[in-house]
C-alpha positions in Angstrom: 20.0 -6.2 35.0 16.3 -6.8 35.0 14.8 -9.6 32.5 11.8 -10.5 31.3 9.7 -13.1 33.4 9.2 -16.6 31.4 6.2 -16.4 29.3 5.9 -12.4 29.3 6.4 -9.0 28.1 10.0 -9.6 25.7 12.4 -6.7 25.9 13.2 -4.8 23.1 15.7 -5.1 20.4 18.8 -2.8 20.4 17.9 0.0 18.2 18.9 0.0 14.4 22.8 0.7 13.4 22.3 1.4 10.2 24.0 4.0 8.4 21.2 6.7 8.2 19.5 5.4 11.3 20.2 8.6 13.6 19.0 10.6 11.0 15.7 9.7 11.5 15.3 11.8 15.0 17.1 14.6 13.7 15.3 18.2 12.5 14.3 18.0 8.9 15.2 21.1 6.8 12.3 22.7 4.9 11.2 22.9 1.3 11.7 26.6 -0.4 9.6 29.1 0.9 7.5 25.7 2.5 7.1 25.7 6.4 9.8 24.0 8.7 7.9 20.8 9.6 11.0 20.1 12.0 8.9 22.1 14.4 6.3 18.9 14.6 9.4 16.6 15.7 10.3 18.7 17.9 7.2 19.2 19.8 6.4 15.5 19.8 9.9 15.0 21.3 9.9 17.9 24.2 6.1 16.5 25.3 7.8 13.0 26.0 10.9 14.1 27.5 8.3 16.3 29.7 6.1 13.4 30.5 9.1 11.2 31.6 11.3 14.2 33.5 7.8 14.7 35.2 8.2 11.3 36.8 11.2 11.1 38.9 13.9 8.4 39.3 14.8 5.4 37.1 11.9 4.4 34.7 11.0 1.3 33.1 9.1 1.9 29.6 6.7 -0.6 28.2 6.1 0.0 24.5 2.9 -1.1 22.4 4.6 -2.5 18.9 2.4 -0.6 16.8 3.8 2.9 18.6 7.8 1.6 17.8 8.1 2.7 14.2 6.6 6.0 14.8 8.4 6.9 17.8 11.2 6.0 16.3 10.5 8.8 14.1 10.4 11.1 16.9 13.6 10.1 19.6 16.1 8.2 19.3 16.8 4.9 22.4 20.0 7.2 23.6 17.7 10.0 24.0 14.8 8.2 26.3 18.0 6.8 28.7 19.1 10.4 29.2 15.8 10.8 30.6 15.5 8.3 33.0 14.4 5.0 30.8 16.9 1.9 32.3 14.5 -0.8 30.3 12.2 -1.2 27.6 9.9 -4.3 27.1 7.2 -4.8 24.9 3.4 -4.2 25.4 2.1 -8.1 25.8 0.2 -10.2 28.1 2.4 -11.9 31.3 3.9 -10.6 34.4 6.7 -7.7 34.1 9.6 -8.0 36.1 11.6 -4.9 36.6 13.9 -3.3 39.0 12.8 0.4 39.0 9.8 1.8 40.8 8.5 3.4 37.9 7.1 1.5 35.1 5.3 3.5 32.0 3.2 2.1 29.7 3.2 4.2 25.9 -0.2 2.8 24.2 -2.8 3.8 21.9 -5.9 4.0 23.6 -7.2 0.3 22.9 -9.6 -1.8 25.5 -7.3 -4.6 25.1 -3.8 -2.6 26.1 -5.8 -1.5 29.5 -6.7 -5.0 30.7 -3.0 -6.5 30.3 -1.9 -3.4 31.9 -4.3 -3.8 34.8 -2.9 -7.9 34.6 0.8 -6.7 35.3 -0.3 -3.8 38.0 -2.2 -6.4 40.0 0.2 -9.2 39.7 3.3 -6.3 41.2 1.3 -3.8 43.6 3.1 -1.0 45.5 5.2 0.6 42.2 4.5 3.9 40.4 2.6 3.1 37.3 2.0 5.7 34.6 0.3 5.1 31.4 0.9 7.0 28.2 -2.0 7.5 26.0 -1.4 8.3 22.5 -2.5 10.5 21.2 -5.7 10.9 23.7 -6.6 9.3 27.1 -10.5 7.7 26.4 -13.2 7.6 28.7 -13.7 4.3 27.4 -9.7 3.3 29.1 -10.5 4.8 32.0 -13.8 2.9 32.6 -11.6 -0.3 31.5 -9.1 0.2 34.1 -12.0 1.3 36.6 -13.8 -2.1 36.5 -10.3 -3.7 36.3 -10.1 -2.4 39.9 -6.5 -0.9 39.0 -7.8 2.8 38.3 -6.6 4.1 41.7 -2.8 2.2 41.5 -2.0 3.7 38.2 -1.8 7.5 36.7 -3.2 8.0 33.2 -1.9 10.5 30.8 -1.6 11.5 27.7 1.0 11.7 24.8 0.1 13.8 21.7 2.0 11.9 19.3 0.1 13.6 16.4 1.4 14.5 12.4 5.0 13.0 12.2 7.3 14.8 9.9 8.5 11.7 7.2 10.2 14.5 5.1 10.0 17.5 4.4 7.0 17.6 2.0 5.2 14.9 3.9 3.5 14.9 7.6 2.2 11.4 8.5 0.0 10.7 11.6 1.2 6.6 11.3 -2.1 5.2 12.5 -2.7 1.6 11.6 -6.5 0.5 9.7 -8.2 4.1 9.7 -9.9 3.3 6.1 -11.3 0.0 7.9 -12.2 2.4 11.5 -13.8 4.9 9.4 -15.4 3.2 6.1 -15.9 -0.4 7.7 -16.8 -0.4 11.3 -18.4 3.6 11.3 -15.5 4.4 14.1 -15.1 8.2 13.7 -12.5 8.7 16.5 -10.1 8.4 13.6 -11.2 11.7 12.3 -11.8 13.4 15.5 -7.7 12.1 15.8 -7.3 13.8 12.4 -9.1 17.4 13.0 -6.6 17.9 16.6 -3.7 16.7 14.4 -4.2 19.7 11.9 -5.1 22.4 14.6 -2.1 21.3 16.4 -0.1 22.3 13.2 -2.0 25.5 12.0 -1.2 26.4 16.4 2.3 26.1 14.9 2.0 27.7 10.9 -0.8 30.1 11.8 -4.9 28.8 10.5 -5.5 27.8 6.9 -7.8 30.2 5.2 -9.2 28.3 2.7 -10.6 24.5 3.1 -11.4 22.6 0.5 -12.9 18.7 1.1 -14.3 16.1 -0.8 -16.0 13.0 0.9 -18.6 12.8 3.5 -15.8 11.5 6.0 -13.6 14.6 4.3 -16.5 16.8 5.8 -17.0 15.6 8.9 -13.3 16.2 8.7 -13.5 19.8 7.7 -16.3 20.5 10.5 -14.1 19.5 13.1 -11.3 21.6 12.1 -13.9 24.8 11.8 -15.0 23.7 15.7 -11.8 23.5 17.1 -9.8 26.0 15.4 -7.2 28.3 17.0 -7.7 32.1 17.8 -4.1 32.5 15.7 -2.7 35.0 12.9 -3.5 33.1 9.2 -0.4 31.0 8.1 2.3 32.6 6.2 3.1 29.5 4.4 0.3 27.5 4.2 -2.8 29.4 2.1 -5.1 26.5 1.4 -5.8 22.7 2.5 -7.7 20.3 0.5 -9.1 16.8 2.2 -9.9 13.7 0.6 -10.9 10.7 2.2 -10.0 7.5 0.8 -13.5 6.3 -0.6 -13.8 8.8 -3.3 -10.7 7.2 -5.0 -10.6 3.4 -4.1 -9.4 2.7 -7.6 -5.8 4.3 -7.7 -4.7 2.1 -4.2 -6.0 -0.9 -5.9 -3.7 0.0 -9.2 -0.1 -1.4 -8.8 2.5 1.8 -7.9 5.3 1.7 -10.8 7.4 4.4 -9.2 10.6 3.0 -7.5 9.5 3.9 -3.8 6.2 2.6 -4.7 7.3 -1.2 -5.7 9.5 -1.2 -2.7 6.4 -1.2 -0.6 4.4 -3.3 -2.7 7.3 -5.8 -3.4 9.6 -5.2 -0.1 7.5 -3.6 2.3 8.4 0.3 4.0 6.9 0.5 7.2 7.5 4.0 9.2 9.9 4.9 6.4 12.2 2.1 7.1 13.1 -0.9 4.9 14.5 -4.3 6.1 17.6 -5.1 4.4 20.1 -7.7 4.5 23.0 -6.4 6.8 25.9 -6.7 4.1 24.4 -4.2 1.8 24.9 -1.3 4.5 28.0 -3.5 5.6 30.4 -5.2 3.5 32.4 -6.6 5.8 29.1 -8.2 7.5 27.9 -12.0 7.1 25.9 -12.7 4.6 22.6 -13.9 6.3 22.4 -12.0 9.0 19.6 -10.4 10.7 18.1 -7.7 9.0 18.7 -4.2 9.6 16.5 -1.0 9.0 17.5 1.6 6.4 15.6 4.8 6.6 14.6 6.1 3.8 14.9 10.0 3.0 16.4 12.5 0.9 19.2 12.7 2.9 19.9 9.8 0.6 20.7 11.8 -2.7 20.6 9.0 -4.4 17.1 8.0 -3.3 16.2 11.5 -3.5 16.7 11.5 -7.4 15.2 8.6 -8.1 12.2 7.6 -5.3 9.8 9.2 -7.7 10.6 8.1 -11.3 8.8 5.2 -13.2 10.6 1.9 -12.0 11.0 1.1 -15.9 13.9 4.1 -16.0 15.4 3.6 -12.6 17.9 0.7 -14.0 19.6 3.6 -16.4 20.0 6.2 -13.9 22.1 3.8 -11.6 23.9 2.9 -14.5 24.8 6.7 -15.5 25.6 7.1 -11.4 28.3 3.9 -11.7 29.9 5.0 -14.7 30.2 8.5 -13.0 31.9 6.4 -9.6 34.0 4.4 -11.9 35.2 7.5 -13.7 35.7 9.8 -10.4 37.8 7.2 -8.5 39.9 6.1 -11.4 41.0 9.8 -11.8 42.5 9.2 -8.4 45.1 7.2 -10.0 46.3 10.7 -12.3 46.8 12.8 -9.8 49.9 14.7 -10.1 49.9 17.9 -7.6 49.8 18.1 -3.8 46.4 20.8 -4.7 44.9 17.7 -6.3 45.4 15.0 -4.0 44.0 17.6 -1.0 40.7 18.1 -3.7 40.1 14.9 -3.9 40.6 13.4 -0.6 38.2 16.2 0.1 35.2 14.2 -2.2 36.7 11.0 -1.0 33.8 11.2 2.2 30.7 11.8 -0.3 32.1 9.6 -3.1 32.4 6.6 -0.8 28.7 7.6 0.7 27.6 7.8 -2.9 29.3 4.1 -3.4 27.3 2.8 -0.5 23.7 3.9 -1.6 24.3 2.5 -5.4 25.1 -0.2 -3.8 22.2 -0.1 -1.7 20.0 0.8 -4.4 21.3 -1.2 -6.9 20.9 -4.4 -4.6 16.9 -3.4 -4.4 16.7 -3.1 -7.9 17.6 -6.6 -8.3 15.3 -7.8 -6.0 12.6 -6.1 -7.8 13.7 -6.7 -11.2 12.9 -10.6 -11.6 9.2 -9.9 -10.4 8.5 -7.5 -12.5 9.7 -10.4 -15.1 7.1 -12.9 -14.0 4.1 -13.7 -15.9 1.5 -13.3 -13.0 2.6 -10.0 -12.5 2.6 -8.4 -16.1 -1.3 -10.1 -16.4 -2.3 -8.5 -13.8 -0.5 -5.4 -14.6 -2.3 -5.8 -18.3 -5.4 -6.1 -16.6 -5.5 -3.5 -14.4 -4.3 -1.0 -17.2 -7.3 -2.0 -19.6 -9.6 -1.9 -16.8 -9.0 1.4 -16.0 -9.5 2.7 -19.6 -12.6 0.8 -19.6 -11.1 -2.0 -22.2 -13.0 -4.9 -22.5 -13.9 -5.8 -18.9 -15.0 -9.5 -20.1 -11.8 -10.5 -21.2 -9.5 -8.9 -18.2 -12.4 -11.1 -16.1 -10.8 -13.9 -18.0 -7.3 -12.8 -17.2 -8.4 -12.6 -13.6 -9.6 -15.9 -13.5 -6.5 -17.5 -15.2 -4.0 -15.9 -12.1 -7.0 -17.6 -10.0 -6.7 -20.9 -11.6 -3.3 -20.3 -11.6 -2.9 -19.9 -7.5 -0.9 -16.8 -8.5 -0.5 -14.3 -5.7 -3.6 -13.2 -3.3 -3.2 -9.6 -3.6 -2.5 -9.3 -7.8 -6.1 -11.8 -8.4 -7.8 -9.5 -5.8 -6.6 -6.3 -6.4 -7.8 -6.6 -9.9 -11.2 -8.5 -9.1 -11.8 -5.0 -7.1 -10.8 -2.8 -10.3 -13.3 -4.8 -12.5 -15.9 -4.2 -10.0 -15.4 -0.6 -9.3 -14.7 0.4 -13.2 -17.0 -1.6 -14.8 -20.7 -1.0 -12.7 -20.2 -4.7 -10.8 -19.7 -8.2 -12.1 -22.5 -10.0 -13.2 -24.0 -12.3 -10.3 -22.8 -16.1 -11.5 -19.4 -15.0 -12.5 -19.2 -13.4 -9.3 -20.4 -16.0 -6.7 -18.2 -18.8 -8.9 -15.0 -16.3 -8.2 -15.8 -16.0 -4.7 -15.9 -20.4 -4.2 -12.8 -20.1 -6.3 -11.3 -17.7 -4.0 -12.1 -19.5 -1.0 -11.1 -22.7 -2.1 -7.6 -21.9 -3.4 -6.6 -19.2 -0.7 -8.5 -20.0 2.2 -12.2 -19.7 3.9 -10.3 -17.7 6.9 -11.1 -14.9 3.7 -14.5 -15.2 4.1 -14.7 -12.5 6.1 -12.6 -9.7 3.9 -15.0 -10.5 0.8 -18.4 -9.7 3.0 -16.5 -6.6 4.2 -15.7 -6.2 0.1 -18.7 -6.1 -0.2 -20.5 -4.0 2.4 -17.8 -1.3 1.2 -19.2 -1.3 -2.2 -15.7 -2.4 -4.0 -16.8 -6.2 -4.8 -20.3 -6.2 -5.9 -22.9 -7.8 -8.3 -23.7 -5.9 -11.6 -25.4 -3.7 -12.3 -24.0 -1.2 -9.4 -22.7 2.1 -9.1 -20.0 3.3 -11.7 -18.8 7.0 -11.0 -15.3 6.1 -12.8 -16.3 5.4 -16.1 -18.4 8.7 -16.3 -14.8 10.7 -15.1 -12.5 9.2 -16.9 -13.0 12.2 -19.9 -13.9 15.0 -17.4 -10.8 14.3 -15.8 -8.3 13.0 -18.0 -7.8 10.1 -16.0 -6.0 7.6 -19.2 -3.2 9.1 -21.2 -2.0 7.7 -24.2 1.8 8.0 -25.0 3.0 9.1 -21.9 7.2 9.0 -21.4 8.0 7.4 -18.6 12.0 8.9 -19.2 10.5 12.7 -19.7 7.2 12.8 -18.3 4.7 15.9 -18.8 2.0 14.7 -17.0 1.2 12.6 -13.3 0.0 9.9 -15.1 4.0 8.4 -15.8 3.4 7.2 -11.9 1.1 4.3 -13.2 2.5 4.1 -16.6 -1.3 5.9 -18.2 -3.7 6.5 -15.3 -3.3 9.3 -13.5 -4.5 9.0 -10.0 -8.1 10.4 -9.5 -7.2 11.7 -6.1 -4.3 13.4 -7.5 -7.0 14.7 -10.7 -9.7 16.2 -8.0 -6.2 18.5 -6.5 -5.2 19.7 -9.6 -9.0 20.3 -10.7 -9.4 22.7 -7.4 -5.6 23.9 -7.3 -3.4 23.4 -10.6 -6.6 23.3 -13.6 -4.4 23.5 -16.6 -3.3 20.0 -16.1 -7.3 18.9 -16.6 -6.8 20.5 -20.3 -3.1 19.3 -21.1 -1.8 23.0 -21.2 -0.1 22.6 -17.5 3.0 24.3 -18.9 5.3 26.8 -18.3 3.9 30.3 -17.3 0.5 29.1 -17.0 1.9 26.9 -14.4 3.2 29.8 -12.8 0.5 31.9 -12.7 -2.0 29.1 -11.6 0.6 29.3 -8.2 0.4 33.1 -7.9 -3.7 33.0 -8.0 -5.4 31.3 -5.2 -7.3 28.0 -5.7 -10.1 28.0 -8.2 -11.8 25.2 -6.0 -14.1 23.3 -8.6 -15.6 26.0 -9.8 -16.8 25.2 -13.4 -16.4 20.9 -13.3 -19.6 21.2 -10.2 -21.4 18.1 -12.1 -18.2 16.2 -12.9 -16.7 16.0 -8.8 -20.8 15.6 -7.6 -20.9 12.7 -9.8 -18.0 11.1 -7.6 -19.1 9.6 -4.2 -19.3 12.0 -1.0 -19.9 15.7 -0.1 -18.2 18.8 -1.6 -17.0 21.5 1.1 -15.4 25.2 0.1 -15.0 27.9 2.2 -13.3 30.5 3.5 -12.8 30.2 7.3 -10.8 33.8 7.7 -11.3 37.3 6.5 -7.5 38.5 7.5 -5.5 38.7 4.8 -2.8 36.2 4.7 1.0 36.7 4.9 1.8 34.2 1.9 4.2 34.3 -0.7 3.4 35.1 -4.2 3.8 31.4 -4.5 1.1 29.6 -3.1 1.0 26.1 -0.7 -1.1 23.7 -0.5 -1.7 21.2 2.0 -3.6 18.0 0.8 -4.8 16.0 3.5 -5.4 12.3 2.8 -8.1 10.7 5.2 -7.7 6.7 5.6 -4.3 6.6 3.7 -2.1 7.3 0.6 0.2 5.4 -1.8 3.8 6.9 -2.4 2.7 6.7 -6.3 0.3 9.8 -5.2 2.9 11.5 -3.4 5.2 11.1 -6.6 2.7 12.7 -8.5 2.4 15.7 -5.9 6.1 16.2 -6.5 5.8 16.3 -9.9 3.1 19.2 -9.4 5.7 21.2 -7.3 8.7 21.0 -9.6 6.5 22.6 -12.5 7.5 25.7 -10.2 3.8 26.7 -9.8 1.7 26.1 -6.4 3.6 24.1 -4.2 2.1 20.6 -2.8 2.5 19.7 0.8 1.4 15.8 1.7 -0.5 14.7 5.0 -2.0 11.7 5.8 -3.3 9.1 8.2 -1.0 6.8 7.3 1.0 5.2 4.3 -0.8 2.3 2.4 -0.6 0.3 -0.8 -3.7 -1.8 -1.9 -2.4 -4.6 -0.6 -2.3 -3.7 3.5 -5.7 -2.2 2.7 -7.4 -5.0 1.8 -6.0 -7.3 4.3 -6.9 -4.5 7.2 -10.5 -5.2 6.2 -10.7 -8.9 6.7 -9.5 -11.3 10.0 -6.0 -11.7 11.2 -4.5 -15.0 10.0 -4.9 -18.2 12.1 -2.2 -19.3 14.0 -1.3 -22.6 12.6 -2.1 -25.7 15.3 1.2 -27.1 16.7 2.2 -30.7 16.4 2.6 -31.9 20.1 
């Protein structure tokens, strides 16, 4: 057995064992009348089995970290050994040492991946090197391994790892800092990524007839997809896509999610729609302090399934009306009287024990979840952020923003809302501002320095007076509602508790319009899903007024094989919340249009402020 040399690559861990784990390679089933999305995992898969079977022999695979979670998505560790993989070791610096005579290399495209893969193919000439490039071999790593003097020891392909079924309403290309590529740095290979992504899947669903984008990435975006598009039949299932890019709504990531899948990413984290928990709450019989283990999370869960999407504040009674309903089923056990009976329930004895597990699961999260919601730095800033986005008294949540400062209360909740204020309110006045900024530094560190320039150059931290496009569409679009029931919602602003997500506001004002008025009940619902998109027809002034371009059109005159209910695809460019996803579900179960999710990648306000300034510095070590 091959190990790693001293001082490089590491190999990999054994996969996960948890109980939902092999779920995660296996064919997703689709929404009613939606498109099977299974047919994205499936393609991913058969191009990587056909890139390893086309490299014969015993192959040793050398994996860039950042590619783990979303492969993992795609095939499972048992399936790359049936094709040939004897090791895996990470992507890093140092000298591989391996006992095949193949070694692959699965990267994204990144100058920095090229020149430690041209370190390891000088320091072990005379093997069969291969690299992966995902999703696209560059120019740019070609030239790198060129000048490298490796480009004639090594073959580079490609791997088009593209839009990544996470369930069954949502399609996830899993690419790390696209908001900071895009918005940031002016990298548009992001969107170039993006526009092959979604020809890839209207090659499989047939084209989308009607686009609809708002941003001036969102464009760029939508002029891609016209250039590129497939000669194919229009899609049966898929009538209309609409793209946003993430700076036309900067406010609702910066808002903290109070669905339940939304806190566990703030609070826990979810990366590649897995969460690290504590092995005895998958195990009982495990010891307590163990090494983690990954859950996946889907709605092969039903637990998860019912309650992913409600307001965290309700979650608590719903696991308490599942327990009692345990309690009740297994202490029936103990009246059984007939052989019929015993056969019935030993028959539920499989799902009931299942169901056991995930309360437990579930109700362990809770837990962990409940006490922070319980501290005072969190409800201040959740105060704050609430008023600020109903444009209450932006003076006195400055005060409340500088208490949690003072305080040293967490980075994110002091930020988070210092970027609100900013973007609400028109800017903070220029003293206030610099003395938050010294404040800042001094209590969290000057290493920030660089994440409030990039604040800045963004536009989301700036001195008053500045651009406000919020405050002027809060009415036009309903964006604060009072009185909402978090137990019995009517509306998608239950997802933050009285904001409804702007993002989420600009789809229903081109696809669903009735919720813009309050009447999105009922039949009119229904009919709004029979009737193609309205586009924003009639609210032109309102959606100009909002940062970026405006695109509608038509990109086919076939007539389209769709349903009498309509699908819509909304395509997030630079990243989503699950809060906005909650609130896209909660359009589809009004059984009108139906609301299919894709995106870049999953985010929260936190990761995307900390993807726009430096990677922390590695503490010095005592000799």
């Amino acid at each position: 057995m091959a190990s790693a040399a001293v001082a490089g690559p590491s190999r990999l861990p054994p996969p996960s064992t948890s109980g939902d784990s092999e779920s995660t390679a296996a064919q997703g089933h689709a929404p009613r009348g939606g498109p099977e999305v299974g047919v994205l995992r499936e393609l991913g898969k058969q191009a990587l089995v056909e890139a390893l079977n086309d490299i014969q022999g015993t192959k040793t695979l050398v994996l860039d970290p950042a590619l783990a979670g979303p492969l993992g998505l795609v095939i499972d560790v048992a399936s790359l050994k049936h094709h040939g993989v004897d090791k895996m070791f990470w992507l890093e610096p140092g000298l591989l040492t391996v006992n095949t005579r193949n070694v692959i290399w699965l990267c994204r495209p990144k100058r920095a991946h090229m020149r430690v893969i041209a370190e390891q193919v000088r320091a072990a000439p005379g093997l069969q090197y291969t690299a992966l490039l995902v999703p696209r071999a560059t120019e740019l790593c070609r030239r790198v391994l060129e000048d490298e003097g490796v480009a004639g020891d090594i073959t580079v392909s490609e791997f088009k790892l593209e839009l990544i079924p996470i369930e069954d309403d949502v399609l996830s290309m899993e690419l790390e800092d696209v908001a900071r590529d895009v918005f940031l740095r002016g990298d548009e290979t992001p969107i170039y990524y993006a526009a092959l992504a979604l020809n890839t899947l209207q090659r499989a669903f047939g084209t989308i007839p009607r686009v609809i984008a708002k941003g001036d990435a969102a464009k760029k975006l939508a002029t891609l997809m016209e250039r590129q598009r497939p000669d194919v039949d229009p899609s049966a299932d898929i009538d209309s896509i609409i793209i946003l890019d993430r700076a036309v709504d900067w406010i609702s990531p910066m808002c903290t999610q109070l669905t339940y899948e939304g806190m566990l990413d703030e609070f826990i984290g979810i990366n590649h729609a897995h969460l690290e928990v504590d092995p005895n709450l998958l195990d009982p019989n495990a010891a307590p302090g163990g090494k983690k283990r990954k859950q996946h999370l889907s709605a092969s869960d039903k637990l998860f399934h019912d309650i992913r999407d409600l307001n965290f504040a309700v979650v608590g009674a719903r696991l308490s009306k599942l327990a009692r309903r345990l309690e009740g089923d297994f202490a029936g056990a103990k009246k059984l009287e007939s052989v019929s009976q015993m056969k019935d329930f030993t028959g539920k004895l499989g799902s009931l024990k299942a169901e056991q597990q995930s309360l437990r699961l579930h109700t362990a999260l809770t837990e962990r979840l409940m006490p922070i919601t319980q501290t005072p730095d969190f409800n201040k800033a959740l105060e704050a952020q609430q008023n600020l986005v109903a444009g209450y008294d932006p003076l006195a949540q400055f005060a409340i923003i500088e208490d949690l400062l003072l305080q040293q209360a967490p980075m994110s909740y002091v930020l988070r809302s210092a970027v609100l204020l900013s973007l609400t309110s028109g800017g903070i006045k220029p003293k206030p501002l610099e003395t938050f900024k010294r404040d800042f530094l001094q209590t969290y560190g000057y290493h920030h320095l660089p994440l409030l320039v990039a604040l800045q150059d963004l536009g989301l931290l700036l001195k008053a007076p500045a651009p406000a496009p919020f405050a002027a569409a809060r009415k036009p679009f309903r964006l604060v509602v009072d009185d909402v029931d978090d137990s019995h919602p009517d509306d998608i602003s239950y997802v933050y508790s009285g904001y409804a997500p702007l993002s989420i506001r600009l789809v229903q004002a081109a696809a669903q319009r009735s919720a813009l008025t309050g009447d999105a009940k009922g039949d009119v619902v229904r009919m709004e899903g029979k009737r193609p998109p309205t586009g924003f027809k009639g609210l032109e002034a309102a959606v100009a007024a909002l940062p970026g371009a405006v695109v509608d059109e038509s990109t086919s005159t076939r007539t389209s094989r769709s349903e009498s209910r309509g699908t819509t695809l909304v395509f997030f460019l630079g990243g989503c919340t699950y809060t906005e996803i909650a609130a896209l579900r909660f359009m589809s179960k009004q059984h009108g249009r139906r609301f299919m999710v894709a995106t870049t990648g999953m985010i929260n306000g936190t990761t995307l402020l900390n993807s726009f300034g430096d990677a922390e510095p590695v503490p010095l070590q005592r000799r």
